[in-house]
PDB file with SEQRES, HELIX, SHEET and CRYST1 records, atoms N, CA, C and O in Angstrom:
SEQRES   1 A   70  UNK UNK UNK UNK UNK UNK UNK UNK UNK UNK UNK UNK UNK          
SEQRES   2 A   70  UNK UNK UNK UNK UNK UNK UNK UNK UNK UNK UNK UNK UNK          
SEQRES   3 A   70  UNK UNK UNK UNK UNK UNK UNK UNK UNK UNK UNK UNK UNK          
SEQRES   4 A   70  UNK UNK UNK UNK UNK UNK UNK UNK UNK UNK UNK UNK UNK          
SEQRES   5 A   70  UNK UNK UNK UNK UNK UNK UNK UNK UNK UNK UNK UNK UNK          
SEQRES   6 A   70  UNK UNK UNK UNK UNK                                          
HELIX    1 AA1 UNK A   23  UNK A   40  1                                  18    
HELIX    2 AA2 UNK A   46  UNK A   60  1                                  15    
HELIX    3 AA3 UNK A   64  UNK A   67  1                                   4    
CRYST1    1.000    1.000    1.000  90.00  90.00  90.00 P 1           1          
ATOM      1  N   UNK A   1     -16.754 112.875 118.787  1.00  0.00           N  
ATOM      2  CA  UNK A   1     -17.554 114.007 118.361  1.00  0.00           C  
ATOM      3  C   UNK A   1     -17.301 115.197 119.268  1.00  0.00           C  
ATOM      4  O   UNK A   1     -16.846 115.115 120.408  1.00  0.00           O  
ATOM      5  N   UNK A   2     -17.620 116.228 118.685  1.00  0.00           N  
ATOM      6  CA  UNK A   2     -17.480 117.692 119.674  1.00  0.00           C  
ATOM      7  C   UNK A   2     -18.254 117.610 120.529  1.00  0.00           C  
ATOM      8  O   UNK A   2     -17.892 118.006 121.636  1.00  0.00           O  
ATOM      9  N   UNK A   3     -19.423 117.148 120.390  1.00  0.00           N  
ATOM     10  CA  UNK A   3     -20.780 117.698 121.186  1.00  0.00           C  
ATOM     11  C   UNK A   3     -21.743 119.109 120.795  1.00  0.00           C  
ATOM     12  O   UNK A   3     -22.791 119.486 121.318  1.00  0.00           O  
ATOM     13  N   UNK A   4     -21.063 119.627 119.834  1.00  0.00           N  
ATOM     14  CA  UNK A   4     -21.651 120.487 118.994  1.00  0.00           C  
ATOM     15  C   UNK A   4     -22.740 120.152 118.371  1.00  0.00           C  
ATOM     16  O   UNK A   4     -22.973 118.968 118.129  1.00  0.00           O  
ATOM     17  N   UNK A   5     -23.785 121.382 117.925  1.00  0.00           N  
ATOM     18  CA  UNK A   5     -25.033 120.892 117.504  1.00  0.00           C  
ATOM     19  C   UNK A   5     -24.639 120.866 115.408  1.00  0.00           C  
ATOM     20  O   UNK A   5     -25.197 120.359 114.435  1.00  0.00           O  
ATOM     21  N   UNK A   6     -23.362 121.749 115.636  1.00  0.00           N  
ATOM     22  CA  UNK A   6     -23.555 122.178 114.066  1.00  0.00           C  
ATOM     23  C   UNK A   6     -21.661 121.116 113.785  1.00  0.00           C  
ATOM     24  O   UNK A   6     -20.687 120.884 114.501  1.00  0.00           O  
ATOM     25  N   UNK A   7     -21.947 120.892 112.774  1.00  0.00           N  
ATOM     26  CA  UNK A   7     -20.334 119.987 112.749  1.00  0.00           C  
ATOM     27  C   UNK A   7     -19.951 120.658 111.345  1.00  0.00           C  
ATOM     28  O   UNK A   7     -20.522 121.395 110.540  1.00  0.00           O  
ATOM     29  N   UNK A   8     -18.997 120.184 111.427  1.00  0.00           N  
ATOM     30  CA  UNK A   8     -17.581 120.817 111.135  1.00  0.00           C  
ATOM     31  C   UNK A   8     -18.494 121.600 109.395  1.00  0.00           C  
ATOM     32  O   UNK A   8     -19.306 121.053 108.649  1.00  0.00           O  
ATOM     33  N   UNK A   9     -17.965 122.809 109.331  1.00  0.00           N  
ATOM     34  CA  UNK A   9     -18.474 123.509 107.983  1.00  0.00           C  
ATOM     35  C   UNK A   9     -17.534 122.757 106.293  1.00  0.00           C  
ATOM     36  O   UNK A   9     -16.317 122.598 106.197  1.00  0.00           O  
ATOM     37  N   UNK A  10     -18.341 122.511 105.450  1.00  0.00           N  
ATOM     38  CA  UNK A  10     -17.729 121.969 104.392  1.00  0.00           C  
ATOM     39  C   UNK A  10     -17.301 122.729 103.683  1.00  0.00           C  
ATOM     40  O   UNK A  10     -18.125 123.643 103.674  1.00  0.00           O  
ATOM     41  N   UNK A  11     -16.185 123.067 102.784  1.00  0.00           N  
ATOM     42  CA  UNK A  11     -16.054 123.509 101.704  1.00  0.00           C  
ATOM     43  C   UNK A  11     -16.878 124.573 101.545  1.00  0.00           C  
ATOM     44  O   UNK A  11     -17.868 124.374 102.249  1.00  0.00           O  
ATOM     45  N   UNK A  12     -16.967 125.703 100.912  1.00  0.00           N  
ATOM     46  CA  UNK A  12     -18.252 126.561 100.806  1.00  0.00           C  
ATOM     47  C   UNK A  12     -17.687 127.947  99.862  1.00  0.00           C  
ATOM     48  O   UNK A  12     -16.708 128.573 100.268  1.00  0.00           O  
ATOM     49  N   UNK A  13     -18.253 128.269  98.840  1.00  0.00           N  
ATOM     50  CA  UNK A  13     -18.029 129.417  98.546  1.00  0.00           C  
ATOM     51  C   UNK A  13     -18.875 130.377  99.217  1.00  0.00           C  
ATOM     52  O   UNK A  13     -20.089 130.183  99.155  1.00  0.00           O  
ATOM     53  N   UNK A  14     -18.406 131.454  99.897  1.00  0.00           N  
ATOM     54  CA  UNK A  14     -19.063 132.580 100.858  1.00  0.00           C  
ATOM     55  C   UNK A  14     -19.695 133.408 100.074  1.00  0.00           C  
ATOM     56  O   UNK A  14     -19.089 134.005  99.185  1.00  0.00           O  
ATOM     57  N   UNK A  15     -21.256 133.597 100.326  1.00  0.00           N  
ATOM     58  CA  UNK A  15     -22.302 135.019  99.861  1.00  0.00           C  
ATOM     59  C   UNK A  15     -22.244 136.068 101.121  1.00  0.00           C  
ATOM     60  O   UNK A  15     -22.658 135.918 102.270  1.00  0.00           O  
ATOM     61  N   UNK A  16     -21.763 136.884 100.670  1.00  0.00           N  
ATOM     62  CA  UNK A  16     -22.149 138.658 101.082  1.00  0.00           C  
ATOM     63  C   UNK A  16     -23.489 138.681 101.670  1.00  0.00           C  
ATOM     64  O   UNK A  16     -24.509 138.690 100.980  1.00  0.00           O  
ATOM     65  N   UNK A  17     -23.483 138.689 102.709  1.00  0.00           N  
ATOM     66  CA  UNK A  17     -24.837 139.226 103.234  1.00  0.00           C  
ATOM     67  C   UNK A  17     -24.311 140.487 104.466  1.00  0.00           C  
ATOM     68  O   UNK A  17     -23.271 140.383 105.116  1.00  0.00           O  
ATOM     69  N   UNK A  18     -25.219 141.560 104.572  1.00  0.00           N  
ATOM     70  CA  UNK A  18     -25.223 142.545 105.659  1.00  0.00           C  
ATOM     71  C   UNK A  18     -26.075 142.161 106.685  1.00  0.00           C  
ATOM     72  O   UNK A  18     -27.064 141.568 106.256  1.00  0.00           O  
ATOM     73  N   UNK A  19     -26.031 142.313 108.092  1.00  0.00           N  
ATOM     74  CA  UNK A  19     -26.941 142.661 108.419  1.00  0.00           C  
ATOM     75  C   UNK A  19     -26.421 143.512 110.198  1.00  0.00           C  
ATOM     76  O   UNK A  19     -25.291 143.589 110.681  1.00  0.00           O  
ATOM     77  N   UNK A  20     -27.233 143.822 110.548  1.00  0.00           N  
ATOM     78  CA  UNK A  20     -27.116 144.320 111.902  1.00  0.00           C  
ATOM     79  C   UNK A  20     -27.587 143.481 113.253  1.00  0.00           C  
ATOM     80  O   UNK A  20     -28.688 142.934 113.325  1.00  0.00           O  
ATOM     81  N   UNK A  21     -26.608 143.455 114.304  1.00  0.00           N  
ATOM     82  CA  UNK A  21     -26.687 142.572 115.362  1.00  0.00           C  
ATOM     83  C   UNK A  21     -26.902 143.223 116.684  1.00  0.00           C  
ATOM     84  O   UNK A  21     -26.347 144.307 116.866  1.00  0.00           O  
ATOM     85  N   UNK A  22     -27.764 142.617 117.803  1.00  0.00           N  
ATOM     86  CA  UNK A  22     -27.574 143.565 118.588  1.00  0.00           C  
ATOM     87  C   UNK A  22     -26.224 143.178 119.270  1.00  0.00           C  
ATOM     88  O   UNK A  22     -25.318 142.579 118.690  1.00  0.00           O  
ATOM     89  N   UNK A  23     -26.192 143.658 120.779  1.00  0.00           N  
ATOM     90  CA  UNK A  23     -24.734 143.307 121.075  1.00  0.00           C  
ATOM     91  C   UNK A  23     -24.619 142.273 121.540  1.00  0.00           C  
ATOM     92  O   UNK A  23     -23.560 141.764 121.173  1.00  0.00           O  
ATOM     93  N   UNK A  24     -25.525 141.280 122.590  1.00  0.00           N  
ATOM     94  CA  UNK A  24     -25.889 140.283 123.069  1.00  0.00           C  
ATOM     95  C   UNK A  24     -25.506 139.069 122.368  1.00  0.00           C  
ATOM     96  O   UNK A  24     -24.801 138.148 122.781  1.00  0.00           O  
ATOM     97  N   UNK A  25     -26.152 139.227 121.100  1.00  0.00           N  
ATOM     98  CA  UNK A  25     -26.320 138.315 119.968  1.00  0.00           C  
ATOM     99  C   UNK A  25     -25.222 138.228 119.313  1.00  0.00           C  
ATOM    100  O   UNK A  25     -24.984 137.187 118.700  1.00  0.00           O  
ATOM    101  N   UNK A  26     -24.293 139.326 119.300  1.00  0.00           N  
ATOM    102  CA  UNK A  26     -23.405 139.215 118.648  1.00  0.00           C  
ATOM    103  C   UNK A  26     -22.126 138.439 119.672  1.00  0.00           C  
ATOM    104  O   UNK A  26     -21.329 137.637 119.186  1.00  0.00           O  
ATOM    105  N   UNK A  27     -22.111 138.874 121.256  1.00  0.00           N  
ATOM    106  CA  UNK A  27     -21.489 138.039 121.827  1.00  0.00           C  
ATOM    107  C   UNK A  27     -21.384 136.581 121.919  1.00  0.00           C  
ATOM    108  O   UNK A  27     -20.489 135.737 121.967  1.00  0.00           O  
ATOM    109  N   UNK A  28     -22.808 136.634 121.924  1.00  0.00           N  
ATOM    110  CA  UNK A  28     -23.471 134.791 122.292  1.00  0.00           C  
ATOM    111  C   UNK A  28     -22.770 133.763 120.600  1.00  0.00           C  
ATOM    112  O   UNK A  28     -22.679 132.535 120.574  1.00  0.00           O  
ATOM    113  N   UNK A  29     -22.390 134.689 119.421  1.00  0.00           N  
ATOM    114  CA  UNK A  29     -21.929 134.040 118.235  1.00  0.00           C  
ATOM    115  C   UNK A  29     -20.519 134.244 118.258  1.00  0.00           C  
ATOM    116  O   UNK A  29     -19.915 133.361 117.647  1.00  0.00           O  
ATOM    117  N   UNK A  30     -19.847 135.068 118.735  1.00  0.00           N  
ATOM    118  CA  UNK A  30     -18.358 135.057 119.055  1.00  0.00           C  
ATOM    119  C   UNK A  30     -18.028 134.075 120.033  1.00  0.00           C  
ATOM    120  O   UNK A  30     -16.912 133.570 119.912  1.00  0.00           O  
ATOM    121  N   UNK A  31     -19.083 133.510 121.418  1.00  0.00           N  
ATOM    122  CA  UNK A  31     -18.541 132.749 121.969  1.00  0.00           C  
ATOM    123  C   UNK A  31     -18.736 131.217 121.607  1.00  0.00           C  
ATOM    124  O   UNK A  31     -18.267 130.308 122.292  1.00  0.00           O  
ATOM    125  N   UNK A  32     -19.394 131.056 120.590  1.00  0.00           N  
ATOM    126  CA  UNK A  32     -20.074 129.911 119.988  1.00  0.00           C  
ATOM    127  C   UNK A  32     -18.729 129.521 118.879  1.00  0.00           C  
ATOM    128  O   UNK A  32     -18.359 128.369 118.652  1.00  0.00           O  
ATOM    129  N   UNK A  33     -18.125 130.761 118.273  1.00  0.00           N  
ATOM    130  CA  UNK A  33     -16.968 130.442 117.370  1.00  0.00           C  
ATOM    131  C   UNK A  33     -16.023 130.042 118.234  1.00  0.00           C  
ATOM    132  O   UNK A  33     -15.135 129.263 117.888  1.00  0.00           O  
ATOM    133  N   UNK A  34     -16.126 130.576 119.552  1.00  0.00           N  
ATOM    134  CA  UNK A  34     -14.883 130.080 119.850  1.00  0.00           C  
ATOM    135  C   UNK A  34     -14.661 128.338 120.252  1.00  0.00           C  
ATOM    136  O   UNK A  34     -13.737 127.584 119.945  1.00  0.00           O  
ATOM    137  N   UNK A  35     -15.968 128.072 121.093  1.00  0.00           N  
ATOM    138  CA  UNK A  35     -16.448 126.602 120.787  1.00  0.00           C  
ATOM    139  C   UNK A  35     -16.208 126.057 119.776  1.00  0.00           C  
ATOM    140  O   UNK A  35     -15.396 125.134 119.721  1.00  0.00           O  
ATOM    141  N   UNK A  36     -16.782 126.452 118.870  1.00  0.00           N  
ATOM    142  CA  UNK A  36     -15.853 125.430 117.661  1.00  0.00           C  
ATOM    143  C   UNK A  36     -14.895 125.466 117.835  1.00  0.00           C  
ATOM    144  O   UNK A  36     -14.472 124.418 118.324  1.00  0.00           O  
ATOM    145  N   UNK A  37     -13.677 126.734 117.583  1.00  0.00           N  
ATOM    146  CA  UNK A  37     -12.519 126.632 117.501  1.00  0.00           C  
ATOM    147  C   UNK A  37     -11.456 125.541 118.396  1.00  0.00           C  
ATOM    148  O   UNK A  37     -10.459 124.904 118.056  1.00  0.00           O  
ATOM    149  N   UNK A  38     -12.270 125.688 119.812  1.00  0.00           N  
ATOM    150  CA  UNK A  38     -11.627 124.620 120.640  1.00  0.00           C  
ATOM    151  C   UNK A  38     -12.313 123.030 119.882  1.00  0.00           C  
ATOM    152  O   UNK A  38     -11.502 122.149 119.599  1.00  0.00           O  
ATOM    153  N   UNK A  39     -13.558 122.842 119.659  1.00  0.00           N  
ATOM    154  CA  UNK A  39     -13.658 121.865 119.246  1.00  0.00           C  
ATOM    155  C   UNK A  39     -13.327 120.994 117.838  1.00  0.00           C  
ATOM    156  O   UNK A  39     -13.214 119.768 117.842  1.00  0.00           O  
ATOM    157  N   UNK A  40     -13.205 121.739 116.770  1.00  0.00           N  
ATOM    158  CA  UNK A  40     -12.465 121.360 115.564  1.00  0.00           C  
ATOM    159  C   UNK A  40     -11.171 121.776 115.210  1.00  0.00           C  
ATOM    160  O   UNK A  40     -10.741 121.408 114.117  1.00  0.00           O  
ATOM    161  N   UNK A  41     -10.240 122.709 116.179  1.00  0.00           N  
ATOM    162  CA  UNK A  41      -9.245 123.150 116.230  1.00  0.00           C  
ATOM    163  C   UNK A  41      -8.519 123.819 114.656  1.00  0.00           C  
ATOM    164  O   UNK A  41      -7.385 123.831 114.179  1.00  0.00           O  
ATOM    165  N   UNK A  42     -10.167 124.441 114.124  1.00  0.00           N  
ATOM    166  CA  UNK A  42     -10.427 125.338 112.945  1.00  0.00           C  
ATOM    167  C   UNK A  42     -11.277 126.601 113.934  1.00  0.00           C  
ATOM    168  O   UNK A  42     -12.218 126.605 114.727  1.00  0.00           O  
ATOM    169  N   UNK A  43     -10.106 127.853 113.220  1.00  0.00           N  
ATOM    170  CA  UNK A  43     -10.981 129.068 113.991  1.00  0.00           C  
ATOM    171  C   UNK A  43     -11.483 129.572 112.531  1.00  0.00           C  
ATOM    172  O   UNK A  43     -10.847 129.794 111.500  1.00  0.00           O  
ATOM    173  N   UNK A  44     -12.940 129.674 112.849  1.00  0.00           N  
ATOM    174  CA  UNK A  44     -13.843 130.160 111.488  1.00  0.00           C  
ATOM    175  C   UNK A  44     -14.429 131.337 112.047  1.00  0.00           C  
ATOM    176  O   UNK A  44     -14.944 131.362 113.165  1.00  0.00           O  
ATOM    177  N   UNK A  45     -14.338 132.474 111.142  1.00  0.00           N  
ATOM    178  CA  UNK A  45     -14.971 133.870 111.823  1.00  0.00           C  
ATOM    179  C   UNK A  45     -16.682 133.709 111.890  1.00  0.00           C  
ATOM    180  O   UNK A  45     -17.233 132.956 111.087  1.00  0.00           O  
ATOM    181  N   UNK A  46     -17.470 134.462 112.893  1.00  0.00           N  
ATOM    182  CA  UNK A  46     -18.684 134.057 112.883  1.00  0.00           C  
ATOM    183  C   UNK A  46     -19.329 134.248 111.579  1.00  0.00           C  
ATOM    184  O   UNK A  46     -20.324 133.614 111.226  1.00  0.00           O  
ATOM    185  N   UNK A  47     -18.744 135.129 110.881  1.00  0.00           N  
ATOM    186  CA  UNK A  47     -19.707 135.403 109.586  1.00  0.00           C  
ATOM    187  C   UNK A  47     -19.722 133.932 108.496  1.00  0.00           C  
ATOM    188  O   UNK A  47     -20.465 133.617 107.566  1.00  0.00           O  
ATOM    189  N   UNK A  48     -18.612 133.309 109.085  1.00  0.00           N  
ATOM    190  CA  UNK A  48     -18.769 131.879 108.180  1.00  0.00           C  
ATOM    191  C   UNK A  48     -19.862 130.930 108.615  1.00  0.00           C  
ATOM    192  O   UNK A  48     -20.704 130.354 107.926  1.00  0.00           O  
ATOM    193  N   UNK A  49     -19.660 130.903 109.865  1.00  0.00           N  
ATOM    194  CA  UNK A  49     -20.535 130.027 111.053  1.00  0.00           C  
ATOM    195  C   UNK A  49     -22.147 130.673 110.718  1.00  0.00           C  
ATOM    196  O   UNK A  49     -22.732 129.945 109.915  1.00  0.00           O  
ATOM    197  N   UNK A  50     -22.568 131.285 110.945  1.00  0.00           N  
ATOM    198  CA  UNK A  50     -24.117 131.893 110.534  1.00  0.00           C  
ATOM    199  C   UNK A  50     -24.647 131.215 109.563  1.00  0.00           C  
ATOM    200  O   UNK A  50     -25.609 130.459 109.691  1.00  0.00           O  
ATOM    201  N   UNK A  51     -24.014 131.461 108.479  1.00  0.00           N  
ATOM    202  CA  UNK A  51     -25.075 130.779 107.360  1.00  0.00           C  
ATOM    203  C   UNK A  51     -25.131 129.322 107.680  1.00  0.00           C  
ATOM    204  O   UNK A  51     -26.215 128.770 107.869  1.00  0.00           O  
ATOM    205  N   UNK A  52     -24.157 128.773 107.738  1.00  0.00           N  
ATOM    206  CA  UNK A  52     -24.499 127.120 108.614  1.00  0.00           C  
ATOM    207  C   UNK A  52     -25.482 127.089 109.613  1.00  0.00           C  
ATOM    208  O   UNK A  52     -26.276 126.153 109.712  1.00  0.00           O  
ATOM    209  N   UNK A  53     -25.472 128.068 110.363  1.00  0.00           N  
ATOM    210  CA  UNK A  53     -26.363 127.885 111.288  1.00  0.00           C  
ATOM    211  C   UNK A  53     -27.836 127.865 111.053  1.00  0.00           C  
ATOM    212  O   UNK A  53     -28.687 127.116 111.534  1.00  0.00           O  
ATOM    213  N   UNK A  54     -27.966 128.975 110.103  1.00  0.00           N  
ATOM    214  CA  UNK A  54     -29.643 129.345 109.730  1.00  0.00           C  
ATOM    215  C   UNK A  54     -29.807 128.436 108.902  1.00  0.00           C  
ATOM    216  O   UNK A  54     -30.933 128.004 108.654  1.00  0.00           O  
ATOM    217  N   UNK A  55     -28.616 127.937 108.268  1.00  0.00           N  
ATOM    218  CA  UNK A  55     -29.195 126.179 107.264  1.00  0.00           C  
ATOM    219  C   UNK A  55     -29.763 125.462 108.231  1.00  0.00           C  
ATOM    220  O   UNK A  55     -30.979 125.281 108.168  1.00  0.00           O  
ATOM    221  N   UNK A  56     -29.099 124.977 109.185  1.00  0.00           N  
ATOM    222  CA  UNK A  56     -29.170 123.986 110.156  1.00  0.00           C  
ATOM    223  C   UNK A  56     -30.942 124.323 110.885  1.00  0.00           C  
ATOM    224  O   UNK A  56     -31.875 123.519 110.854  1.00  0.00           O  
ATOM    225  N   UNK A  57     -30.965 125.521 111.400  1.00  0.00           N  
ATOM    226  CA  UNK A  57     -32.339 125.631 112.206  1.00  0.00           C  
ATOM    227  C   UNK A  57     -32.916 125.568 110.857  1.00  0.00           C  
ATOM    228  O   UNK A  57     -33.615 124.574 111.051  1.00  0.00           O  
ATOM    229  N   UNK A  58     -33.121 125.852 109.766  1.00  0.00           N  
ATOM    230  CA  UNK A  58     -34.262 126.008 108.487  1.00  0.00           C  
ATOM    231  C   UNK A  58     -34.171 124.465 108.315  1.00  0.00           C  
ATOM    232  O   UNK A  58     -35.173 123.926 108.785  1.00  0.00           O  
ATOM    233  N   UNK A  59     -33.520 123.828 107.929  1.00  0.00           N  
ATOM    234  CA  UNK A  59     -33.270 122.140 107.904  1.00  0.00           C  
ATOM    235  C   UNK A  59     -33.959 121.389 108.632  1.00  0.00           C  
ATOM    236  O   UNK A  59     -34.570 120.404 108.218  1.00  0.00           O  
ATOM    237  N   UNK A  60     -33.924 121.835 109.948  1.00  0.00           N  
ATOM    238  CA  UNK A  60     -34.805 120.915 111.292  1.00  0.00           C  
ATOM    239  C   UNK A  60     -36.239 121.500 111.629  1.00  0.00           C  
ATOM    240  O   UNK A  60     -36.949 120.815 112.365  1.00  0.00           O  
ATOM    241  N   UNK A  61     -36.641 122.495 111.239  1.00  0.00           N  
ATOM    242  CA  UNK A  61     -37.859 123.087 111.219  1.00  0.00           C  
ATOM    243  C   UNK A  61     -38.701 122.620 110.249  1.00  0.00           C  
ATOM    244  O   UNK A  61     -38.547 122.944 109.072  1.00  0.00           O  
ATOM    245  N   UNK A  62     -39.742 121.753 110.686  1.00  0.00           N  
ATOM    246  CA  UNK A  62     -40.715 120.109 110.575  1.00  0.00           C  
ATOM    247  C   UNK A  62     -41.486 120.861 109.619  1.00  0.00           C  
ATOM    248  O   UNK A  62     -41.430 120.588 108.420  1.00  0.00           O  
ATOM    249  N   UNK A  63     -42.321 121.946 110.150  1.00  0.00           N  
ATOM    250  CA  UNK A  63     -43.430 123.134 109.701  1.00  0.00           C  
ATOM    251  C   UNK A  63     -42.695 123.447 108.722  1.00  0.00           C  
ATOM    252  O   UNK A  63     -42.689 122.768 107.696  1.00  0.00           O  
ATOM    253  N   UNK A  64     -42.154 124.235 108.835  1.00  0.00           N  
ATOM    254  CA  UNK A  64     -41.352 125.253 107.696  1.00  0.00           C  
ATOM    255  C   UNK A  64     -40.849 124.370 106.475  1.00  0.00           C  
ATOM    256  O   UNK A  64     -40.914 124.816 105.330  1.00  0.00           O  
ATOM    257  N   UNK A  65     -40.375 123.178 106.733  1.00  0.00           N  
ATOM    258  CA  UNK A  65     -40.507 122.306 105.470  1.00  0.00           C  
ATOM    259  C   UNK A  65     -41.147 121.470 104.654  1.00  0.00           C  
ATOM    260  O   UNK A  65     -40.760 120.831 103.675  1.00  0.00           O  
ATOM    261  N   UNK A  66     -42.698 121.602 105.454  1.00  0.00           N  
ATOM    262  CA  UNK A  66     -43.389 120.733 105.255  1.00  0.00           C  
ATOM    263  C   UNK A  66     -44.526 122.228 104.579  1.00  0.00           C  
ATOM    264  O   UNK A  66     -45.585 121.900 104.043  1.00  0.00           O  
ATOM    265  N   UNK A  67     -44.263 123.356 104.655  1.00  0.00           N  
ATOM    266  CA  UNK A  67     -44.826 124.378 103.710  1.00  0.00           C  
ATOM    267  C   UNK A  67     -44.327 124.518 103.047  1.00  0.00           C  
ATOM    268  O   UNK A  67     -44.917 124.974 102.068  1.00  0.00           O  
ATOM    269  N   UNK A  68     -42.741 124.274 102.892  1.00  0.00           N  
ATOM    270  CA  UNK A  68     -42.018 124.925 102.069  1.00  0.00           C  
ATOM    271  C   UNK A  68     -42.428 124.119 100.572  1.00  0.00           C  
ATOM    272  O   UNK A  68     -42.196 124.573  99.452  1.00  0.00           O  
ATOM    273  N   UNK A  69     -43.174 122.656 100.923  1.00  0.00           N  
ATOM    274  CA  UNK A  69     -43.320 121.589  99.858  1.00  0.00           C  
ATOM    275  C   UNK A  69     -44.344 122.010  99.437  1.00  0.00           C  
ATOM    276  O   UNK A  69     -44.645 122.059  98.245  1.00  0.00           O  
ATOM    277  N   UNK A  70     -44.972 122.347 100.301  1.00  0.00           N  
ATOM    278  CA  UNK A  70     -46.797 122.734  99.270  1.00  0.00           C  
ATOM    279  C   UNK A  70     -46.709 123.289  97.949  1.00  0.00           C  
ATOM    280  O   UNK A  70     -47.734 123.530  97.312  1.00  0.00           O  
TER     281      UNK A  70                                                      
END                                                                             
């Protein structure tokens, strides 16, 4: 395994989303791609990596899915 929290991205047709980053945030996700990249020896631009990601925290968030059922 990588040791990564998010594993390897599947197949995916990509949605268009905008948004604005500060600069911090935007570093801390460029250096996170590059982690993958060393770890699946797939370089994926961050804009691919994001939406996996906000799946992943919305997925594990206990609360948020346990309203989302109500």
């Amino acid at each position: 395994m990588s040791g990564l929290r998010l594993p390897k991205l599947p197949d995916r047709t990509p949605v268009k989303l905008t948004i604005l980053l500060l600069p911090g945030l935007h570093q801390r996700l460029a250096d996170y791609a590059a982690k993958y990249a060393k770890a699946y020896g797939v370089e994926e631009p961050v804009t691919e990596l994001v939406p996996a990601m906000l799946a992943s925290f919305l997925d594990n968030d206990r609360h948020f899915m346990r309203r989302r059922a109500d």
